[in-house]
C-alpha positions as CSV (number, residue, x, y, z in Angstrom):
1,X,59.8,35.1,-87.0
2,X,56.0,34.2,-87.1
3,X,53.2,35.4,-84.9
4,X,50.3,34.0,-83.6
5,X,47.6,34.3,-81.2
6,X,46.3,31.6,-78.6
7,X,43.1,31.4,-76.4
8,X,44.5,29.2,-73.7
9,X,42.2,27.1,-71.3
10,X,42.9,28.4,-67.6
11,X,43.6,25.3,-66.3
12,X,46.9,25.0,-68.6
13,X,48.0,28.3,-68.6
14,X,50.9,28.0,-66.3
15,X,51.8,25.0,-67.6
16,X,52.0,26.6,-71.0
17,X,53.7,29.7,-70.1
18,X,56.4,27.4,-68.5
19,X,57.0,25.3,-71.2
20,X,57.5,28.5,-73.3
21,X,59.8,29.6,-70.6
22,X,62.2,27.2,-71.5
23,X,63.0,28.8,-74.9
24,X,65.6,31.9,-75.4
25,X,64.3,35.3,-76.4
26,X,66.0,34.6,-80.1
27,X,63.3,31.5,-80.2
28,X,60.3,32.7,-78.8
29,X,59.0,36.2,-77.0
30,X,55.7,36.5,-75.5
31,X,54.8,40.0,-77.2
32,X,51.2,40.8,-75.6
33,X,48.4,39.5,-73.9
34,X,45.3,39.5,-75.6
35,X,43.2,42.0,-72.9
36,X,46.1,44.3,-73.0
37,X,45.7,44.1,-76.9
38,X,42.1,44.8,-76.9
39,X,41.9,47.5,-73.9
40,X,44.3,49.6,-75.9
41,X,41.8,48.4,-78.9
42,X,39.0,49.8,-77.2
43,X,40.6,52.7,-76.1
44,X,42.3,53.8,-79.4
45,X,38.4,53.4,-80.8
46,X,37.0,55.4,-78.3
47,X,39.3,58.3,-79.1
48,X,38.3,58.3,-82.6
49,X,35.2,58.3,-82.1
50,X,36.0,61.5,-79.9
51,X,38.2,63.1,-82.8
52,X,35.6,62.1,-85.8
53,X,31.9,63.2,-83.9
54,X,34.0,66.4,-83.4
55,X,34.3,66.4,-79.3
56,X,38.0,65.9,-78.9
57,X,39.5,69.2,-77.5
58,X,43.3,69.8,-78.8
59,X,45.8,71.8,-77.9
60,X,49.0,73.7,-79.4
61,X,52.4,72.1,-79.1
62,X,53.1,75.4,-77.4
63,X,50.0,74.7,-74.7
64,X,50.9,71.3,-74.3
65,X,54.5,72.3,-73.1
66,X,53.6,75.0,-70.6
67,X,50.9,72.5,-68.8
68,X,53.9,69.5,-68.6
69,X,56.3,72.7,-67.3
70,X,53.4,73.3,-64.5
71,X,53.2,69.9,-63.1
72,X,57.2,69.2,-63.5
């Protein structure tokens, strides 16, 4: 199966997205939308940015498990 990525006029959006409705999953699947795609992007970017100036905090496996006990 082949991806590709569409920028998609407003005004035939739901026209478009019905017309791809009216395939099965085993034809075509709608796998993202593009601002999804490029928030996580951003986001992912930001954080290494964070880990690579030397500003991320971390935390031992050990630390990390006690905090999720604390709020569960």
């Amino acid at each position: 199966m082949r991806t590709i990525q569409l920028k998609i006029n407003d005004k035939v959006y739901d026209k478009f997205i019905w017309l791809l409705s009216k395939f099965n999953k085993e034809e075509i699947e709608i796998v993202s939308d593009a601002s999804d795609f490029t928030a996580t992007q951003n986001y992912l970017h930001n954080e290494l940015n964070e880990i690579e100036s030397g500003k991320a905090n971390f935390i031992s496996q050990q630390d990390f498990e006690d905090r999720l006990n604390e709020i569960v």
